[in-house]
VOBADO-450575 format. One record per residue (C-alpha): residue number from 1; y, z, x. Coordinates in nm, 2 decimals, padded with zeros to 4 digits. Layout:
SITE    n       v       w       u
SITE  NUM       Y       Z       X
...
This chain:
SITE    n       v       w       u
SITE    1   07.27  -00.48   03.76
SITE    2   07.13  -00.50   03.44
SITE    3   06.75  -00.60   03.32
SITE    4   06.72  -00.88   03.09
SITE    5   06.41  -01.05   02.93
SITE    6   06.40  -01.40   02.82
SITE    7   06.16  -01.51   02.59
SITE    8   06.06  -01.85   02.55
SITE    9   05.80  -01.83   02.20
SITE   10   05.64  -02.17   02.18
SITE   11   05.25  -02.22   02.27
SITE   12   05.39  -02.54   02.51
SITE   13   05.65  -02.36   02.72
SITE   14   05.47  -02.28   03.04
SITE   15   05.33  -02.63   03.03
SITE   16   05.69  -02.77   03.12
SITE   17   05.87  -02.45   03.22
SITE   18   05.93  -02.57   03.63
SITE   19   06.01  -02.94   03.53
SITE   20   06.28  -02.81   03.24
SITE   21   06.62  -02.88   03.31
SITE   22   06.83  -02.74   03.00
SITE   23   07.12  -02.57   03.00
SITE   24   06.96  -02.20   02.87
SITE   25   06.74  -02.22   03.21
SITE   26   07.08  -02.32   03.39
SITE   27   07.23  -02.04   03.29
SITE   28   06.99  -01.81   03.31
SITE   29   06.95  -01.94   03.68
SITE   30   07.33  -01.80   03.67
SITE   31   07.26  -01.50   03.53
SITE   32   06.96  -01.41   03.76
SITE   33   07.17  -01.39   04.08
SITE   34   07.33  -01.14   03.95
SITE   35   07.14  -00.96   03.72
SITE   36   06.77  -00.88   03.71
SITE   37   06.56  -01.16   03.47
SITE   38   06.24  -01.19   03.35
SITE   39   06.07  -01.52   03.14
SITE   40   05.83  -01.44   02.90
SITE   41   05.64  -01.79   02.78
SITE   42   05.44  -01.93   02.54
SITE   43   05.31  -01.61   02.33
SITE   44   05.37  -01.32   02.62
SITE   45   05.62  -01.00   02.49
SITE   46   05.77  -00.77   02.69
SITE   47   05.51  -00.47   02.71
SITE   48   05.74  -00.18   02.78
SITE   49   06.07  -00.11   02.64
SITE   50   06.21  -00.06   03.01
SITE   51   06.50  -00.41   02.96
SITE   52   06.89  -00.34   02.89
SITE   53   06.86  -00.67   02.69
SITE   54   06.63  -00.93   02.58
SITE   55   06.67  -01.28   02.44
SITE   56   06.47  -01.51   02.27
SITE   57   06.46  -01.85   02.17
SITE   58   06.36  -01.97   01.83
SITE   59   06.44  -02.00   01.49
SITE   60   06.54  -01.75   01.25
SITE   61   06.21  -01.69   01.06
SITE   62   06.04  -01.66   01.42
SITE   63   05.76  -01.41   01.45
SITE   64   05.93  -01.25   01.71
SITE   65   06.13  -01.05   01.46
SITE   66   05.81  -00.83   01.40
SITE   67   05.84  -00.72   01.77
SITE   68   06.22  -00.57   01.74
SITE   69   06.13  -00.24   01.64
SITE   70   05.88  -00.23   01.98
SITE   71   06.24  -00.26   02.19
SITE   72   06.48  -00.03   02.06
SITE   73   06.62   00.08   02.40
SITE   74   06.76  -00.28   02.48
SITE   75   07.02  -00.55   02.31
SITE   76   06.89  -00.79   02.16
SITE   77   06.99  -01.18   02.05
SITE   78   06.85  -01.52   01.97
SITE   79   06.92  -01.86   02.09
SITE   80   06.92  -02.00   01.76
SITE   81   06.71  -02.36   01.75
SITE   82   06.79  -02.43   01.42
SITE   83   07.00  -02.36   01.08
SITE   84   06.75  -02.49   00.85
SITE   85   06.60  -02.25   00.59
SITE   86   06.86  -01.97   00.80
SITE   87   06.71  -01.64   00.75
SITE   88   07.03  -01.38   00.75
SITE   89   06.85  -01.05   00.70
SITE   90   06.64  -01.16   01.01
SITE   91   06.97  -01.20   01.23
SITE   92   07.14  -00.91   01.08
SITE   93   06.87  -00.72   01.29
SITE   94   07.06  -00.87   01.63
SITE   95   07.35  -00.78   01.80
SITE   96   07.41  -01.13   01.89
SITE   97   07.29  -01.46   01.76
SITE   98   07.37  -01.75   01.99
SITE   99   07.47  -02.05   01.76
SITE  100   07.46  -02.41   01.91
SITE  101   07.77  -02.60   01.72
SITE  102   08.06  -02.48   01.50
SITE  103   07.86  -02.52   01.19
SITE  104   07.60  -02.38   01.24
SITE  105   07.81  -02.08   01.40
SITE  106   08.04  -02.09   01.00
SITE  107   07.68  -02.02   00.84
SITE  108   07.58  -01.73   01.08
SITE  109   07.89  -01.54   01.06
SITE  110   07.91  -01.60   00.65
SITE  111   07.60  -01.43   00.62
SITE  112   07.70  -01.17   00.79
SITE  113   07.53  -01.16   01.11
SITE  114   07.73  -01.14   01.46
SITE  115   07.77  -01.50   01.60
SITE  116   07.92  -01.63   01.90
SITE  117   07.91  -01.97   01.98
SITE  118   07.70  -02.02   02.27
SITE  119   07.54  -02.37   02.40
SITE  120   07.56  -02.61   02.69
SITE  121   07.42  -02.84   02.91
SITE  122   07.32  -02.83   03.28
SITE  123   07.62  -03.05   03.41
SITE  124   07.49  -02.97   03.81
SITE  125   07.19  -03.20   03.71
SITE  126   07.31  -03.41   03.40
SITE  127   07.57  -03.60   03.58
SITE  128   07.66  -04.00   03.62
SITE  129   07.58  -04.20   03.94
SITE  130   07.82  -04.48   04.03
SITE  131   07.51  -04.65   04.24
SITE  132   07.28  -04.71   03.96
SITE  133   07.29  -05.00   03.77
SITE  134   07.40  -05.05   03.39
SITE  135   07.08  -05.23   03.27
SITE  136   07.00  -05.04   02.98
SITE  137   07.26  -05.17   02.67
SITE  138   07.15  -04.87   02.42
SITE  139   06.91  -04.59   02.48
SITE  140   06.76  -04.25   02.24
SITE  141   06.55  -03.99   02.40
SITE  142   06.40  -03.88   02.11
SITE  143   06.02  -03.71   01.98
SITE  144   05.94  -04.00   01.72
SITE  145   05.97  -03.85   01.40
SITE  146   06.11  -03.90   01.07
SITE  147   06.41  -03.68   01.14
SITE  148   06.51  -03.88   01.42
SITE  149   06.52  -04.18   01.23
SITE  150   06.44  -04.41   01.50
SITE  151   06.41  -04.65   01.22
SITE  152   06.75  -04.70   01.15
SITE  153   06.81  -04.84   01.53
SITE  154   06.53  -05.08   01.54
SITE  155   06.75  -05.38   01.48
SITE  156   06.87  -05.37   01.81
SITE  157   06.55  -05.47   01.95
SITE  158   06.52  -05.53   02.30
SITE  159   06.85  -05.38   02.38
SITE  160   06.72  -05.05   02.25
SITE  161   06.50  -04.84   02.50
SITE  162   06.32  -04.54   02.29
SITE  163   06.14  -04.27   02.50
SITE  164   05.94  -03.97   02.33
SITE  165   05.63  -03.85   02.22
SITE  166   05.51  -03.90   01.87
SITE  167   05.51  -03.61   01.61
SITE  168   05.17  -03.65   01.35
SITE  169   05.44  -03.78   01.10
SITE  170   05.62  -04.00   01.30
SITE  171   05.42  -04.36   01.37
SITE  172   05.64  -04.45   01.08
SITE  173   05.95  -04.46   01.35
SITE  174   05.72  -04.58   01.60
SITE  175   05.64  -04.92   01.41
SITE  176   05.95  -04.99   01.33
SITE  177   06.04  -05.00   01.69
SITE  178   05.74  -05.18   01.78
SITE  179   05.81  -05.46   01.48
SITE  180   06.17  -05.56   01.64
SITE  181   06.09  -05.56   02.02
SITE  182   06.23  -05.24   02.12
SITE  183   06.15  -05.10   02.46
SITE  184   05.90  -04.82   02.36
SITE  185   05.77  -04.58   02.63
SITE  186   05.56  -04.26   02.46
SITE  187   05.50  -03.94   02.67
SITE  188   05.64  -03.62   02.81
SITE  189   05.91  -03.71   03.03
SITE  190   06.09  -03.51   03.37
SITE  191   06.39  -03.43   03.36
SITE  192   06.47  -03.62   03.62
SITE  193   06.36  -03.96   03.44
SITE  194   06.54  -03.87   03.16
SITE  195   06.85  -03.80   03.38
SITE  196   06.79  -04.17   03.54
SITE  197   06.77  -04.33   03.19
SITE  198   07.13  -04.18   03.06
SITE  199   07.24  -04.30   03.41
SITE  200   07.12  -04.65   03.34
SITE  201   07.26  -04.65   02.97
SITE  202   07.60  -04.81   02.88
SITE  203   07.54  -04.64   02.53
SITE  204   07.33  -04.38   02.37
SITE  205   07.28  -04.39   01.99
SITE  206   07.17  -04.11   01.81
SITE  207   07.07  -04.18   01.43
SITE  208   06.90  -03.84   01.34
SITE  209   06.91  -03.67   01.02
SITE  210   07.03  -03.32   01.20
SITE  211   06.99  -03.17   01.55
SITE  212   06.99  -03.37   01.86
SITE  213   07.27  -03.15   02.02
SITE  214   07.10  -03.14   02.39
SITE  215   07.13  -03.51   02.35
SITE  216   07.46  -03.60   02.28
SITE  217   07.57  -03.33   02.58
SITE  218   07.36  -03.44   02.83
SITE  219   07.46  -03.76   02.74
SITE  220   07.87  -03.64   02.75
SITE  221   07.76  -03.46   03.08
SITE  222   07.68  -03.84   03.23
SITE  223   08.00  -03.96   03.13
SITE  224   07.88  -04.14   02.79
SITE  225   08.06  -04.05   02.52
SITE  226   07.75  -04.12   02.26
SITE  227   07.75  -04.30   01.88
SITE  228   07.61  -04.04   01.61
SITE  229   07.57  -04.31   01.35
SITE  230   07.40  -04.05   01.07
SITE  231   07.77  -03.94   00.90
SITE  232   07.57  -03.60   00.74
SITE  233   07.50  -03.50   01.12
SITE  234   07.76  -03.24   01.10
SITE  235   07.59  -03.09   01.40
SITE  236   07.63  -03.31   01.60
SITE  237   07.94  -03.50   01.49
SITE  238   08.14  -03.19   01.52
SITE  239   08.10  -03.20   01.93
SITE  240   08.24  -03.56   01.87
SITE  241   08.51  -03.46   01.71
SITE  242   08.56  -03.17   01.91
SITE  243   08.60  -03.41   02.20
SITE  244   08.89  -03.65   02.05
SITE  245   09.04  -03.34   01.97
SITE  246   09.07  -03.16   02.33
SITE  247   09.33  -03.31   02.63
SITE  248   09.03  -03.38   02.88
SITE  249   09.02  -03.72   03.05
SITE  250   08.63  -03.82   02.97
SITE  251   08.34  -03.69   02.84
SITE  252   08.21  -03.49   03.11
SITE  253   08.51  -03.36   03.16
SITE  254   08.49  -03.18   02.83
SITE  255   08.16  -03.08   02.83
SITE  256   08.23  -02.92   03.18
SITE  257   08.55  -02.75   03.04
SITE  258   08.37  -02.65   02.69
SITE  259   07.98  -02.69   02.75
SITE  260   07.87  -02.64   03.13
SITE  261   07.59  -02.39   03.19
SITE  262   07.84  -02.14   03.40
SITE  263   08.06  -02.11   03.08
SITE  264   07.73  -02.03   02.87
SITE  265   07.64  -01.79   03.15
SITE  266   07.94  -01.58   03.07
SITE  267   07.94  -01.67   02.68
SITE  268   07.58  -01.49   02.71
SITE  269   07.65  -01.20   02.90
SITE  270   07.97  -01.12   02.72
SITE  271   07.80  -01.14   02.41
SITE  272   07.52  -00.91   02.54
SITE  273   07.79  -00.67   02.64
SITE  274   07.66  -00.66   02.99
């Protein structure tokens, strides 16, 4: 049995830790019945140097980097939240950087660093009910921002249901939605209300500028194969393509087969070496 620490560094984390359904705490879940794991939210670091392997999640200029030297005793990685401004010398330090799509996995391993690529989705929880109704004609979970370019869907109006919160920047996105009748609900949502919405969906649309890869998943998990309208989405177009590429019957067959939490369970411990 081996000792791992996850480590979640974002001020929010603990706020929505027991209502997060995401494929890294699916996995994780996985992990822990076999091996001993410990979360470490919002700013808290492992205090002793006594783990065979720790994790964290951010991006590659994180200030967790500063803390490597404090841990030399275990191995170390990074779920990798975005390739944006990719810092290579800070990855180089890592004996296994955890890359979300094919792209971004190219960039990792150009630079130099050791990448696997490791993602998925919780498809025990993301999954499609046959008993709920199709009333929803498009939906997009999405923080309002100017990245996610809610703007560019807005002309669907009343047969578009938005659901986020609203970044500073992003009222912009909000109006627009607000102008053409779209169904607007702002907030933190559960999982489970999210889960209910995809249910309810006969299409998701995704129009952001990058990113967005939980969504099209957990959208693939609920049988929806979902439109990524923004063409320089390589991200996320490449799980698209991915999918008209394999043999598997229907979305969630392929994220099952390619992106279920058990596979990223094993993907991160082989990685680890553990």
């Amino acid at each position: 049995m081996s000792k791992i620490a996850v480590i979640w560094f974002w001020p929010r984390a603990s706020e929505i830790f027991d209502d997060w359904r995401d494929g890294i705490k699916a996995a994780v879940e996985l992990i822990g019945k076999k091996h001993e794991v410990e979360w470490f939210l919002d700013k808290q670091i492992p205090q002793k140097d006594d783990f065979d392997a720790i994790i964290f999640w951010d991006d590659s200029n994180s200030t967790f980097f500063q803390y490597l030297p404090n841990y030399p005793k275990a191995k170390k990685g990074i779920f990798l939240t975005s390739d944006n401004g990719l810092n290579i010398e800070n990855l180089k330090q890592l004996d296994v950087v955890f890359c979300e799509s094919q792209p971004v996995l190219r960039k990792v391993l150009s630079g130099g660093a050791k990448g696997v690529l490791g993602f998925g989705t919780d498809t025990s929880f993301y999954s499609p009910d046959p008993e709920v109704k199709k009333d929803i004609e498009y939906f997009y979970p999405a923080t309002f921002s100017p990245w996610k370019k809610q703007s560019d869907i807005a002309y669907l109006g009343d047969k578009l249901v938005c659901i986020g919160t609203i970044q500073p920047d992003g009222y912009r996105e909000l109006e627009a939605c607000e102008k053409t009748g779209v169904r607007v609900e702002i907030g933190y949502f559960s999982a489970e209300k999210i889960r209910d919405y995809y249910r309810r969906a006969k299409h998701v649309i995704i129009p952001a500028i990058h990113g967005s890869e939980r969504t099209v998943l957990e959208a693939m998990a609920t049988d929806i194969l979902p439109e990524v309208i923004n063409p320089d989405n390589i991200r996320t177009q490449s799980y698209i393509r991915e999918y008209h590429l394999s043999q598997t019957k229907s979305p969630r067959q392929f994220v099952q087969w390619s992106y279920s939490h058990k596979k990223y369970a094993k993907t991160i411990l082989k990685g680890l070496g553990l």
